[in-house]
N, CA, C and O atoms as a MOPAC input file, in Angstrom:
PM7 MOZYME 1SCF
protein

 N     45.15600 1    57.85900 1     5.56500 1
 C     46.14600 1    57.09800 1     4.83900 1
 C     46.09700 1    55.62200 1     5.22100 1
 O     46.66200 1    54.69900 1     4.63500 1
 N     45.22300 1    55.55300 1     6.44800 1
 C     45.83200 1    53.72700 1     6.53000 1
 C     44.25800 1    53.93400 1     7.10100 1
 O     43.48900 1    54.74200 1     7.62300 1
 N     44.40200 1    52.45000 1     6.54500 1
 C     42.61800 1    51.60300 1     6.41400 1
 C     42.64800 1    50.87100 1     7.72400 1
 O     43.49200 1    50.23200 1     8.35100 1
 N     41.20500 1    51.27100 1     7.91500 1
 C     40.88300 1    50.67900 1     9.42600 1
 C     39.76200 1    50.02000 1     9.38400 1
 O     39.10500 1    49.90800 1     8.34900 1
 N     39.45300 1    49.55500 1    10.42300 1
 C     38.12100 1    48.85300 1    10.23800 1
 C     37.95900 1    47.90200 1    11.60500 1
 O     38.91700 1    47.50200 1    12.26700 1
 N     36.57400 1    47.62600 1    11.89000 1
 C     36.16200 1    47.46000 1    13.32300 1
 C     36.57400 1    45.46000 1    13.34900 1
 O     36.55600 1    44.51900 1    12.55500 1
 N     36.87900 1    45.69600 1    14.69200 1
 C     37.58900 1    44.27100 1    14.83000 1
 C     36.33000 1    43.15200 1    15.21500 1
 O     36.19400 1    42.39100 1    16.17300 1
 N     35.55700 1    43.39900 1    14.11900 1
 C     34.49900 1    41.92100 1    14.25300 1
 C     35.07600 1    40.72900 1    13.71100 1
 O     35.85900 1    40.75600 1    12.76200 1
 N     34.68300 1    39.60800 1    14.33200 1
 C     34.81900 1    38.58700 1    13.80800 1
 C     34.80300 1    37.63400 1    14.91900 1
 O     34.71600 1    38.06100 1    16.07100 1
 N     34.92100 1    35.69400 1    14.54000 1
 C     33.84600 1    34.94800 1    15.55600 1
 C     35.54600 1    34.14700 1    15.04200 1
 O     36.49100 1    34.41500 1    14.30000 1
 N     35.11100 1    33.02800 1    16.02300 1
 C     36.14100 1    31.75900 1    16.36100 1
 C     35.52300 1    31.17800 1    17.16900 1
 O     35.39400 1    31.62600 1    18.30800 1
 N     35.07400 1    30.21900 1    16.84000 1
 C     34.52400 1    28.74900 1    17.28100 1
 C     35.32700 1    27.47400 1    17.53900 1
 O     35.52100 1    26.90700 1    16.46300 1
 N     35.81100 1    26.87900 1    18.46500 1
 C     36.28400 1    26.00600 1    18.84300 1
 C     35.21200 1    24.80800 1    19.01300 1
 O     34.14700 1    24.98700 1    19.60400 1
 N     35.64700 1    23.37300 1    18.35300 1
 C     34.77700 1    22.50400 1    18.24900 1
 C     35.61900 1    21.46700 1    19.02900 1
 O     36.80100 1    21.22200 1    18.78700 1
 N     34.87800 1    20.89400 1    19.98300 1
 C     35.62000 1    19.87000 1    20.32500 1
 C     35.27200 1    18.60100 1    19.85000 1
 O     34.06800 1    18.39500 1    20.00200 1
 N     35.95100 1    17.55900 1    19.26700 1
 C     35.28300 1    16.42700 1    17.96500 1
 C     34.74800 1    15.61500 1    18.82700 1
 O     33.60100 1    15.27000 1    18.54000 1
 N     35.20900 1    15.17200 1    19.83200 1
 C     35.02400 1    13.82400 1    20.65200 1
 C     35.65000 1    13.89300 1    22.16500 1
 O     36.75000 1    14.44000 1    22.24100 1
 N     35.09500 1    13.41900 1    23.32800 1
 C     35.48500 1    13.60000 1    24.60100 1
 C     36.44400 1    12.50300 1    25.10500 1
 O     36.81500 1    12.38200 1    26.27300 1
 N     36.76600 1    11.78600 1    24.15100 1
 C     37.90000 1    11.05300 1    24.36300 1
 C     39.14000 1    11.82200 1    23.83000 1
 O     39.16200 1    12.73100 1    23.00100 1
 N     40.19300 1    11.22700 1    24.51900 1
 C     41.72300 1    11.64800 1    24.21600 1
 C     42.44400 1    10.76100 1    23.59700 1
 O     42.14100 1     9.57700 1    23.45700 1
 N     43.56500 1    11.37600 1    23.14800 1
 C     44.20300 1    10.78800 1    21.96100 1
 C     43.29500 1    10.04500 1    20.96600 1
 O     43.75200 1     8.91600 1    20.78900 1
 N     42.10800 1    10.27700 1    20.20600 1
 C     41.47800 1     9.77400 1    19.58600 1
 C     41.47400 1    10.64400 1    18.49100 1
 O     41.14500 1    11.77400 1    18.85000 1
 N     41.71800 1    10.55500 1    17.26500 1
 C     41.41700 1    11.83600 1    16.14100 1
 C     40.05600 1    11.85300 1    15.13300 1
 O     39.18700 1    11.09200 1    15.55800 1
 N     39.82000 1    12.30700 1    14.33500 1
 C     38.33000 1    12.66200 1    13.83700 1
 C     38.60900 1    11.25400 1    12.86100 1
 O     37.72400 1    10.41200 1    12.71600 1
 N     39.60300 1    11.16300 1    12.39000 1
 C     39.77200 1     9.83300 1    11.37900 1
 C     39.04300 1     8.57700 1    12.09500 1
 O     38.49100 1     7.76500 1    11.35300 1
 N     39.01200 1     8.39100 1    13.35000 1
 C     39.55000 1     7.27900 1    14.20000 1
 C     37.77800 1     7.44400 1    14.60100 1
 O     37.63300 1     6.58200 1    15.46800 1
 N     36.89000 1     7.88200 1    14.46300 1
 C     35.74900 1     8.25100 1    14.81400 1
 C     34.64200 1     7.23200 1    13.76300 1
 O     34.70300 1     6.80500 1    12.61100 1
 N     33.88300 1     7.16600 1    14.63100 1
 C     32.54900 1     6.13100 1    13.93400 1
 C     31.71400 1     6.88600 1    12.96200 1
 O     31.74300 1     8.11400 1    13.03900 1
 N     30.91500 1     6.27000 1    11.98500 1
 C     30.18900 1     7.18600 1    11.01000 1
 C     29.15500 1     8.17500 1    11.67400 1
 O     28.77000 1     9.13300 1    11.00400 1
 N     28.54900 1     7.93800 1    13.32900 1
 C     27.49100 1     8.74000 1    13.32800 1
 C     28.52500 1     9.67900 1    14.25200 1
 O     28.17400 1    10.85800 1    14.30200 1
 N     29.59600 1     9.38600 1    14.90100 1
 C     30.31900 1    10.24500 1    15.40600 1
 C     30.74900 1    11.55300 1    14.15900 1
 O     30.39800 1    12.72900 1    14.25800 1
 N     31.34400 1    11.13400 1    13.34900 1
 C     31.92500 1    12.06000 1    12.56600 1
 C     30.57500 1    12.82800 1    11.81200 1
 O     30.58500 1    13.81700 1    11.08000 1
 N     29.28500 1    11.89900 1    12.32400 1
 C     28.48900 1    12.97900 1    11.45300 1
 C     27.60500 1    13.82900 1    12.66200 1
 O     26.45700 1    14.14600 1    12.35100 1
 N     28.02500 1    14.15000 1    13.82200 1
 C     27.43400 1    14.54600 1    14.63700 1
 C     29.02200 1    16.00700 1    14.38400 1
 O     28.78700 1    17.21300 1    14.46300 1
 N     30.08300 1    15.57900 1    14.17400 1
 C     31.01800 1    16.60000 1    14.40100 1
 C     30.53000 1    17.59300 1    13.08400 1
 O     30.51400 1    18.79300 1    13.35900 1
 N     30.15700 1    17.24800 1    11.77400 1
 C     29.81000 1    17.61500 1    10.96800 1
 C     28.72600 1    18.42200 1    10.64400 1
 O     28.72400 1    19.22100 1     9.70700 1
 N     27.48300 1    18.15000 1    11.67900 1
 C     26.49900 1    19.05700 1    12.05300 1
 C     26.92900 1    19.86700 1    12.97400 1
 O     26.27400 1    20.90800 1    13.03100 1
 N     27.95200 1    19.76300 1    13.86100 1
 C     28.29100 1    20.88600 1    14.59600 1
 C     28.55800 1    21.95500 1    14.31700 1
 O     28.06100 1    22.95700 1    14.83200 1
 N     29.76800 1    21.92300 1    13.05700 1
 C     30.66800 1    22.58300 1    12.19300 1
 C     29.60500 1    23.12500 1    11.33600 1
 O     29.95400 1    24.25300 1    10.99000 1
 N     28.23200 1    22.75200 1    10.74300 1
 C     27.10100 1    23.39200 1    10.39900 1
 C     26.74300 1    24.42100 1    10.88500 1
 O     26.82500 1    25.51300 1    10.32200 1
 N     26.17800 1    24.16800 1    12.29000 1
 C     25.51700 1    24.49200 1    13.24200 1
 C     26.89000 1    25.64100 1    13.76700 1
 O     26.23300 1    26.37600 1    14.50300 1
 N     27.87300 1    26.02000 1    13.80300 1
 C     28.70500 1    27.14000 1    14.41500 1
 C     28.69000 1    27.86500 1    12.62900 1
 O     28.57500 1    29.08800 1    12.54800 1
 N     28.77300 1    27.28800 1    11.71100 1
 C     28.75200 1    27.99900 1    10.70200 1
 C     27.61600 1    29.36900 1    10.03400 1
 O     27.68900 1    30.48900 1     9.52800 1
 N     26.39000 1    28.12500 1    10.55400 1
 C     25.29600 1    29.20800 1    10.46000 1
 C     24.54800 1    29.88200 1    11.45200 1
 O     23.65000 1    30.67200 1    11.15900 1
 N     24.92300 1    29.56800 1    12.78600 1
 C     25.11200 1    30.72300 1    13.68000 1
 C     25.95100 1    32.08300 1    13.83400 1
 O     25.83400 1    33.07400 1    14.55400 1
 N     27.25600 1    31.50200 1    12.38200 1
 C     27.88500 1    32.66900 1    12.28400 1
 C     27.49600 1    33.69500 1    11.47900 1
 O     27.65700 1    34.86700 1    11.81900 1
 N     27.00100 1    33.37600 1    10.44900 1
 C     26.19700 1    33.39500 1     9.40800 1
 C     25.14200 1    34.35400 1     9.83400 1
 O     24.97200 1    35.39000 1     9.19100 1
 N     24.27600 1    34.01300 1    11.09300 1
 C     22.86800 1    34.99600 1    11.27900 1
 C     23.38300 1    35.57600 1    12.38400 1
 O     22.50200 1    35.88100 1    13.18800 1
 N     24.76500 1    35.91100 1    12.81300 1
 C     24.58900 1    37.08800 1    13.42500 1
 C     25.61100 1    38.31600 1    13.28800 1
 O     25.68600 1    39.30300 1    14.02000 1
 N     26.65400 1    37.88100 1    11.75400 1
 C     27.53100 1    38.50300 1    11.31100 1
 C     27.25600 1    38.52400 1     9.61500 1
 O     26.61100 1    37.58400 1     9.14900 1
 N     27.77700 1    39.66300 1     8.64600 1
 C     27.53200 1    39.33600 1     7.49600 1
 C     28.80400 1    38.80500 1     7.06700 1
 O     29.57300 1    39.57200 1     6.48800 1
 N     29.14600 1    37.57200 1     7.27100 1
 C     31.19400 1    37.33900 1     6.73900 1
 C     31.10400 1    37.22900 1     5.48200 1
 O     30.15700 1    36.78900 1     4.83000 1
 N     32.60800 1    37.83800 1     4.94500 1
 C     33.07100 1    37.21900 1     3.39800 1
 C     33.48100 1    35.95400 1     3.64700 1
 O     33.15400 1    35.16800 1     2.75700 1
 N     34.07800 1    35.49200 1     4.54100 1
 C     34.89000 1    34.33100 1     4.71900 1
 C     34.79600 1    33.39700 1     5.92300 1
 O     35.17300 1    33.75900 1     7.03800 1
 N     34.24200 1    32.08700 1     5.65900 1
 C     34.22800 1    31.43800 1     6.86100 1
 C     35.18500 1    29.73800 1     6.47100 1
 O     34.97700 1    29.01500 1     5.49600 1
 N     35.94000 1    29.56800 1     7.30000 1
 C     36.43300 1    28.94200 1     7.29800 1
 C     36.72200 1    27.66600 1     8.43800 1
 O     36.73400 1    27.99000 1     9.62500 1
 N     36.93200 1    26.36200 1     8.10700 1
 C     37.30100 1    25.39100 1     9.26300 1
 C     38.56500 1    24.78200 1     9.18300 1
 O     39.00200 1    24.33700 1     8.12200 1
 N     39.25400 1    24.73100 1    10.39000 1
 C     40.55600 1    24.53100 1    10.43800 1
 C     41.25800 1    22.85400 1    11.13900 1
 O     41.80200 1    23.03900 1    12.22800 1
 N     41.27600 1    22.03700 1    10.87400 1
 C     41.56200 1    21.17200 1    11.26600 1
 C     42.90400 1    20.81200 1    12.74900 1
 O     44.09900 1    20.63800 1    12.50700 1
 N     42.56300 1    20.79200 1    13.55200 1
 C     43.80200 1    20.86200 1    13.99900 1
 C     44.22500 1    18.84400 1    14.48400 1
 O     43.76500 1    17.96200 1    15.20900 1
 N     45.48700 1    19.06500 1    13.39100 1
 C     46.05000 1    17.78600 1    13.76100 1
 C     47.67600 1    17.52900 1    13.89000 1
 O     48.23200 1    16.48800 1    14.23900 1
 N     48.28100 1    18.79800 1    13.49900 1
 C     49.88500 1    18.72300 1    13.83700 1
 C     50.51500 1    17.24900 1    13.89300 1
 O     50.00400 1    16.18900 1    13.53200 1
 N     51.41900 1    17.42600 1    14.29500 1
 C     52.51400 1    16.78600 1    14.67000 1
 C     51.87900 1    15.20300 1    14.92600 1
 O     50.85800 1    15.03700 1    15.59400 1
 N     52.78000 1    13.85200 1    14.17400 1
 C     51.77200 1    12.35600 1    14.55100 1
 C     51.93400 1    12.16400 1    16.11400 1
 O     51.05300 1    11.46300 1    16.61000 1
 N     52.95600 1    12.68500 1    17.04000 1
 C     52.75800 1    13.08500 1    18.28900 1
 C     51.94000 1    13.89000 1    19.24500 1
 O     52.07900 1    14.01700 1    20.46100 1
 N     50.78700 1    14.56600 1    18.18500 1
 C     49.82100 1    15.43700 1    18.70300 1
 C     49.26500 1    15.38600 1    19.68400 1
 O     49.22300 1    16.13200 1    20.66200 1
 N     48.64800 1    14.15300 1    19.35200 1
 C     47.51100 1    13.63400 1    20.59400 1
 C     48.09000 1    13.18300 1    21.90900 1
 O     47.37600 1    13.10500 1    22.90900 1
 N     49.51000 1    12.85200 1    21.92600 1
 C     49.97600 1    11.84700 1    22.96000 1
 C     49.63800 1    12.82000 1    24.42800 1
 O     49.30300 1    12.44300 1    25.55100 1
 N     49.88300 1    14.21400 1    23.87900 1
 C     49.82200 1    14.81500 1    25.11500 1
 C     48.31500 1    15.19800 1    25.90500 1
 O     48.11600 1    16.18400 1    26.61400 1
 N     47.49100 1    14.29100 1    25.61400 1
 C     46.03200 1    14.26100 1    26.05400 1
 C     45.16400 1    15.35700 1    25.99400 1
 O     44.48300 1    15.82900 1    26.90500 1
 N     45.27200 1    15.76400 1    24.65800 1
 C     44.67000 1    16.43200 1    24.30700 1
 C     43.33900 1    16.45400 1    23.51400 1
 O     43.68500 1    15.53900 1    22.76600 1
 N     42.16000 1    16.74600 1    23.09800 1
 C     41.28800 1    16.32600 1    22.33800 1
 C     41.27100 1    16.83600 1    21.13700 1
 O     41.75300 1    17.93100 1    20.84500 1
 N     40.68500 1    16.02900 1    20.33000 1
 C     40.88200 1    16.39700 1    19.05800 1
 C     39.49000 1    17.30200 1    18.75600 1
 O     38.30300 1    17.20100 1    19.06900 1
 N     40.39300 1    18.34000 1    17.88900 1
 C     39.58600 1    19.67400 1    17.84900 1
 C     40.08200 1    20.44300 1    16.36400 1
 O     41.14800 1    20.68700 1    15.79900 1
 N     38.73600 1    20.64100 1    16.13500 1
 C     38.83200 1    22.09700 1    15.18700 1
 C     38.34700 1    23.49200 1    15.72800 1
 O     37.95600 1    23.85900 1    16.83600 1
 N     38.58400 1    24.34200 1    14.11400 1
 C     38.30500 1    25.99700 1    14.58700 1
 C     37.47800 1    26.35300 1    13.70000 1
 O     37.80100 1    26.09800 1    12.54000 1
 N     36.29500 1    26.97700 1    13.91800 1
 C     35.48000 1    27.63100 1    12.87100 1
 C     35.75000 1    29.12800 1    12.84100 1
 O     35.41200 1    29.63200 1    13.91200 1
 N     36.22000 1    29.96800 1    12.01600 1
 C     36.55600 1    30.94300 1    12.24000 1
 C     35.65000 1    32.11000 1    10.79900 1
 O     35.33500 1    31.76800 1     9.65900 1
 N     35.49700 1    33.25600 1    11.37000 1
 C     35.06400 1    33.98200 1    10.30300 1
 C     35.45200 1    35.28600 1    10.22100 1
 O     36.04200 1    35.82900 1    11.15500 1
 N     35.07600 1    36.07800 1     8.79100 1
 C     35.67000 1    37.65700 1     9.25400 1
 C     34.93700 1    38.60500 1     8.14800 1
 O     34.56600 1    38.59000 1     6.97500 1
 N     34.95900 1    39.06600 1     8.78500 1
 C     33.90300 1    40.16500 1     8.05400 1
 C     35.04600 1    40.98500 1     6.12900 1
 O     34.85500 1    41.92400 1     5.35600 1
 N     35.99200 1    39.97900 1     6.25000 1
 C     36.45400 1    40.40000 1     4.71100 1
 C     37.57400 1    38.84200 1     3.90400 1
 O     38.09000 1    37.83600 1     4.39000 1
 N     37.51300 1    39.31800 1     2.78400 1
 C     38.32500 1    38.59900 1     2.43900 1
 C     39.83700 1    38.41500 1     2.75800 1
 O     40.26200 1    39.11500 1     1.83900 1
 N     40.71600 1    38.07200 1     3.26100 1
 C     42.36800 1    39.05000 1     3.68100 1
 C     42.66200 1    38.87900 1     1.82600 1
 O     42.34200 1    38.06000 1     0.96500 1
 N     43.60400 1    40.42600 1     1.88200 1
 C     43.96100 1    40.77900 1     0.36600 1
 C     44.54700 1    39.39200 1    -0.19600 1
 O     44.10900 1    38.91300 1    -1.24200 1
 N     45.53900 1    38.78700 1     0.53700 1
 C     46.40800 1    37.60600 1    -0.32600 1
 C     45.59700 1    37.08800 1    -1.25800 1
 O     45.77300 1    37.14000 1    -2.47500 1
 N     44.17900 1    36.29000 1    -0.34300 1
 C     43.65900 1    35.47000 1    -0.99700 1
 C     43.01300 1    35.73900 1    -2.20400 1
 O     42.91500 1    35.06900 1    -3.23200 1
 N     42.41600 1    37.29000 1    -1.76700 1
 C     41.55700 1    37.59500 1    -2.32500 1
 C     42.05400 1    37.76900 1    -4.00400 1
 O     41.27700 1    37.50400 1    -4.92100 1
 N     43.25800 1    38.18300 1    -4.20100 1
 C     44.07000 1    38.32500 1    -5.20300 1
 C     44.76600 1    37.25500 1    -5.95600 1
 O     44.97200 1    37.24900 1    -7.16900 1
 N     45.20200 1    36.09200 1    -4.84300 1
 C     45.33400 1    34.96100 1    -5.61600 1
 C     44.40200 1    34.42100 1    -6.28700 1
 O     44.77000 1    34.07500 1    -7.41000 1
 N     43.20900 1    34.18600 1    -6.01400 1
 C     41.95900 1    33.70200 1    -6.00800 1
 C     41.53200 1    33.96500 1    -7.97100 1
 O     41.26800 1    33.22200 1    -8.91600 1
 N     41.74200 1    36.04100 1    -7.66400 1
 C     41.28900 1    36.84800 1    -9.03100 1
 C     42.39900 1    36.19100 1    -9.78900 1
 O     42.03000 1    35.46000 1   -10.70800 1
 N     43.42400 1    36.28300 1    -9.62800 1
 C     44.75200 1    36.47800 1   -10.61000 1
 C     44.49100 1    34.68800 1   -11.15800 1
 O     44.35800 1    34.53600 1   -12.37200 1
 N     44.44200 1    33.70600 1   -10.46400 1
 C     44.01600 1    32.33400 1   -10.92700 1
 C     43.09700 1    32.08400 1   -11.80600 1
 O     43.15200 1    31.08900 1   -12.52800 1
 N     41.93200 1    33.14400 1   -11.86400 1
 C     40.85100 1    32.36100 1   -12.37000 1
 C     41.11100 1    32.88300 1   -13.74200 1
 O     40.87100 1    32.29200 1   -14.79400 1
 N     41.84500 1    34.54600 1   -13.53200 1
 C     41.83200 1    34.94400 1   -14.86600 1
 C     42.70100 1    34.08100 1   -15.57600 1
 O     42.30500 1    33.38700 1   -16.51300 1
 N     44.01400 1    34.09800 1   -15.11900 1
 C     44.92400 1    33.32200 1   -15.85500 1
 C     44.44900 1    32.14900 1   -16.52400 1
 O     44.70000 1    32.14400 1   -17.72900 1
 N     43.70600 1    30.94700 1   -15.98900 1
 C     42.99500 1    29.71300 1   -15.63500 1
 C     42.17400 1    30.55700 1   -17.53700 1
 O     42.74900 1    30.29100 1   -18.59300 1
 N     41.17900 1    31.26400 1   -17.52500 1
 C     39.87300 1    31.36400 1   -18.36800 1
 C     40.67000 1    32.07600 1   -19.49300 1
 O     40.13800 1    32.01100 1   -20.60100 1
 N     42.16400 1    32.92300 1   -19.39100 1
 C     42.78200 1    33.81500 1   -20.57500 1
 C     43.47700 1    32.72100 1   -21.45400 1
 O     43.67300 1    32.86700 1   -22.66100 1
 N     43.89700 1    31.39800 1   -20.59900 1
 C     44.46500 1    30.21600 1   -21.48500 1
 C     43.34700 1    29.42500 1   -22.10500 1
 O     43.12900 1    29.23000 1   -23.30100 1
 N     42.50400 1    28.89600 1   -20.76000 1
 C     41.41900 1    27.29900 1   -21.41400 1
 C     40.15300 1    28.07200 1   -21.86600 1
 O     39.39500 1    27.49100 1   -22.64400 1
 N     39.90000 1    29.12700 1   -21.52000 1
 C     38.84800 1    30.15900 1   -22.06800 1
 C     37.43700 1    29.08300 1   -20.92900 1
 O     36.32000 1    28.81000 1   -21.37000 1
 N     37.80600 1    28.78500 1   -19.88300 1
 C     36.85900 1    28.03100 1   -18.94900 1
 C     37.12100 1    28.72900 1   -17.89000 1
 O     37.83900 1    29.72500 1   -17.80500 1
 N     36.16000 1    27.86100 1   -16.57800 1
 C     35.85700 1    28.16600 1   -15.71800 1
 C     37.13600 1    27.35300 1   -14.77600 1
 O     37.40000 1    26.29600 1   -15.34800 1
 N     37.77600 1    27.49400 1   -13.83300 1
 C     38.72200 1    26.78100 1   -12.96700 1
 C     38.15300 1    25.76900 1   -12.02900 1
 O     38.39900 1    24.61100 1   -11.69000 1
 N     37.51600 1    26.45700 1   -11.82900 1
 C     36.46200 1    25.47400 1   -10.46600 1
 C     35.88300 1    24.50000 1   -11.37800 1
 O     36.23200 1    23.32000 1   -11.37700 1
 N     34.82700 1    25.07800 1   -12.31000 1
 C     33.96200 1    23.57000 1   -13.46700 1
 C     35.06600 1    22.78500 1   -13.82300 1
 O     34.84300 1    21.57700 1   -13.89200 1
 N     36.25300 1    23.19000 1   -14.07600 1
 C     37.29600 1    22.08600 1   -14.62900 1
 C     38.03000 1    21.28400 1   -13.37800 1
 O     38.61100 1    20.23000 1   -13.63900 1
 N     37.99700 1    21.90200 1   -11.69500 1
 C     38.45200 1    21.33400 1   -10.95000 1
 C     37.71500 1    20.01400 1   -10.69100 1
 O     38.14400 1    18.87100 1   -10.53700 1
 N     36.09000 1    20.68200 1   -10.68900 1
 C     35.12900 1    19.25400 1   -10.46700 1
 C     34.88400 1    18.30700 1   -11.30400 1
 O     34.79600 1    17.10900 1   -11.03200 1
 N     34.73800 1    18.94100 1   -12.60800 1
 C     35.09300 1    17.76800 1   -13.47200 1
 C     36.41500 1    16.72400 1   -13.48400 1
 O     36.34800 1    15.55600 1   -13.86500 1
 N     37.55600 1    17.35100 1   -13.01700 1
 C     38.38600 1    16.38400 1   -12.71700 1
 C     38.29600 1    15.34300 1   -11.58900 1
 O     38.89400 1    14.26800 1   -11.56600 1
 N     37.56200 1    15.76700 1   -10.77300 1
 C     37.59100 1    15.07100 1    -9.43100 1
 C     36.50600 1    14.18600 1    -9.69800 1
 O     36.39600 1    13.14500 1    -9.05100 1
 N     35.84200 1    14.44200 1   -10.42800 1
 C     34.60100 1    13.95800 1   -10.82100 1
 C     35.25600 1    12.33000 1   -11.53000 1
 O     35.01500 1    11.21600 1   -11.06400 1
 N     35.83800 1    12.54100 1   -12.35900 1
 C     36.55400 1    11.42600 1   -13.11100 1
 C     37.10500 1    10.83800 1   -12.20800 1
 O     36.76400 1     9.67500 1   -11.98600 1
 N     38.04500 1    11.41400 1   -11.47500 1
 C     38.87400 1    10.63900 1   -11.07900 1
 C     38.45700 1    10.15700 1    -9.57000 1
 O     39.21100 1     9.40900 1    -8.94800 1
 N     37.44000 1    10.53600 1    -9.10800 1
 C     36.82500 1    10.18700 1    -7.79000 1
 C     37.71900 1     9.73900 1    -6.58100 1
 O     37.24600 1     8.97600 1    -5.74000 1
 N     38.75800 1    10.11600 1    -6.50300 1
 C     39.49900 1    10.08100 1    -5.24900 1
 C     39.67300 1    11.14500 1    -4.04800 1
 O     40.15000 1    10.96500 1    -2.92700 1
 N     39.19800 1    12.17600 1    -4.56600 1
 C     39.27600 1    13.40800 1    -3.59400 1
 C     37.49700 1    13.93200 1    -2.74200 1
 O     37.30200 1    14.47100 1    -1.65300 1
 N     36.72000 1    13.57800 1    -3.57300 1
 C     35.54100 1    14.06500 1    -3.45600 1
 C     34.89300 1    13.17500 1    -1.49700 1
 O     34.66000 1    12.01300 1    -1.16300 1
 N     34.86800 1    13.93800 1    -1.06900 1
 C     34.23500 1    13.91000 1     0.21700 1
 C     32.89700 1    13.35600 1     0.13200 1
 O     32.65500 1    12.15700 1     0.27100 1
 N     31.85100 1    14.44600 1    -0.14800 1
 C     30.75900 1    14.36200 1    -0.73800 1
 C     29.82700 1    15.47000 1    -1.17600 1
 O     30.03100 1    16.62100 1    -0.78900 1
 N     28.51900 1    15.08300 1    -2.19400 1
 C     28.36900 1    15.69400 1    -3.17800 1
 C     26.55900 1    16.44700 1    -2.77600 1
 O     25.66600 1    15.76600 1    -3.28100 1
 N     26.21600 1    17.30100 1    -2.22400 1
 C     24.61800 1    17.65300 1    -2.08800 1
 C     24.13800 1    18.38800 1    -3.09300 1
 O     24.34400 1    19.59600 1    -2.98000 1
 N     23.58500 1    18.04700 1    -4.00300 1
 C     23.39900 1    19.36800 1    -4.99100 1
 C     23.95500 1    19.74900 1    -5.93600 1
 O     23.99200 1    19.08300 1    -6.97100 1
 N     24.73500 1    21.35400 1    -5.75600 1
 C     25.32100 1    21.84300 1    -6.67800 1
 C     26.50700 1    22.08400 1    -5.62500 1
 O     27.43500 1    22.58200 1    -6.26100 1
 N     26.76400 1    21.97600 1    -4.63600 1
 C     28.01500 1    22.00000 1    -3.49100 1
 C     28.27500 1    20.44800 1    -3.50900 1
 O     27.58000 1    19.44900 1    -3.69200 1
 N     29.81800 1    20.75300 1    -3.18800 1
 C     31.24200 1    19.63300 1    -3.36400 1
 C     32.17100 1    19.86700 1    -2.46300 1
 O     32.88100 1    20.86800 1    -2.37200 1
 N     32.15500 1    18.84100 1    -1.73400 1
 C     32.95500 1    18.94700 1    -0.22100 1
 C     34.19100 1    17.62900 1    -1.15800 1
 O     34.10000 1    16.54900 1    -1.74200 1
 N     35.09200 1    18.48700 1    -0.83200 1
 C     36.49800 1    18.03700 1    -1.34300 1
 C     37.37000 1    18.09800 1    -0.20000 1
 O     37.25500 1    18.67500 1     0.88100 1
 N     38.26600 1    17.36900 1    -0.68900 1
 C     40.22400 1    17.29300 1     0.21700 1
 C     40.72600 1    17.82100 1    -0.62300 1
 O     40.44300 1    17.42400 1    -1.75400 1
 N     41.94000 1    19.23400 1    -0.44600 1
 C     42.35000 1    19.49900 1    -1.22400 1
 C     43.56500 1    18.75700 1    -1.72400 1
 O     44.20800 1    17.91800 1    -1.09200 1
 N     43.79300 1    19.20400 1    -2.99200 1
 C     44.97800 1    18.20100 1    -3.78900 1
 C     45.98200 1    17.86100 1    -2.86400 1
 O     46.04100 1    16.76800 1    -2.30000 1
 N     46.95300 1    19.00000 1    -2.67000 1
 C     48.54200 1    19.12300 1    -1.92800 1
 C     47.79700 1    19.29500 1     0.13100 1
 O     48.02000 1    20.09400 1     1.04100 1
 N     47.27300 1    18.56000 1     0.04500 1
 C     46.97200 1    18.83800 1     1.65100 1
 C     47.99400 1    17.95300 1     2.44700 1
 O     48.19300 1    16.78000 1     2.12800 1
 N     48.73500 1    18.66100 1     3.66600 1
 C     49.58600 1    18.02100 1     4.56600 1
 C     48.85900 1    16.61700 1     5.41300 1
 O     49.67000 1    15.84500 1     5.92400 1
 N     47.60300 1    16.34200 1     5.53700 1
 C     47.02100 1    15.77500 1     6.25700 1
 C     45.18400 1    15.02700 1     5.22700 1
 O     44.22000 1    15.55900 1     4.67700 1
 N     45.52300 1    13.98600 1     5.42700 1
 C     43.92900 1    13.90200 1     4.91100 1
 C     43.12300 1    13.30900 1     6.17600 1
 O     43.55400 1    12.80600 1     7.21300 1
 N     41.88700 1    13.52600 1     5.76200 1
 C     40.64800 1    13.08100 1     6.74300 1
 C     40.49800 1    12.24000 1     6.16100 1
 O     39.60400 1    11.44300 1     6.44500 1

């Protein structure tokens, strides 16, 4: 009656920079692109030695008092061998809704917007689009 399943899964702690009170914003271009290959580099180590549905990076920047307490600024790479149901259902129930009205795709219409309006877009390799999301508490 109740679903089980083996407790795999990875968490990666990145530390951005060995200075304190300093945040990833506050970081030089080859700094932030050395944190950026890191966050690669724990991604696809997670990658070849787990099969995940879901990998994710977590910013940690709380409170504008965060740092005072000498702490370093850090993220989390985390992964798991499934989708958790919430998402997985918000995710379905969006796109249908999204394609039963505009008879489109949600995502092609997200990038095309961002595309126009070029304020959110991070940056662009390919056919992958590193974005900020819209309603985010915090931007980079």
């Amino acid at each position: 009656m109740y679903d089980r399943m083996g407790s795999t899964g990875a968490h990666e702690i990145v530390v951005e920079t060995p200075e304190h009170n300093k945040r990833l914003s506050q970081l030089s271009d080859e700094e932030i692109d050395r944190v950026l290959s890191v966050w690669g580099y724990a991604c696809g180590g997670l990658e070849e030695r787990f099969a995940f549905e879901i990998r994710q990076r977590i910013q940690e920047s709380g409170r504008a008092g965060w740092l005072k307490n000498g702490r370093h600024a850090h993220s989390e790479v985390t992964g798991t061998i499934f989708v958790p149901r919430r998402i997985k259902y918000e995710l379905a129930r969006g796109r249908r809704e999204w394609f039963k009205e505009k008879e489109r795709c949600v995502f092609c219409d997200i990038v095309r917007q961002e595309e126009r309006k070029g304020t959110r877009i991070v940056d662009v390799q390919g056919d992958y689009y590193a974005l900020c999301p819209y309603a985010s508490r915090v931007s980079i």
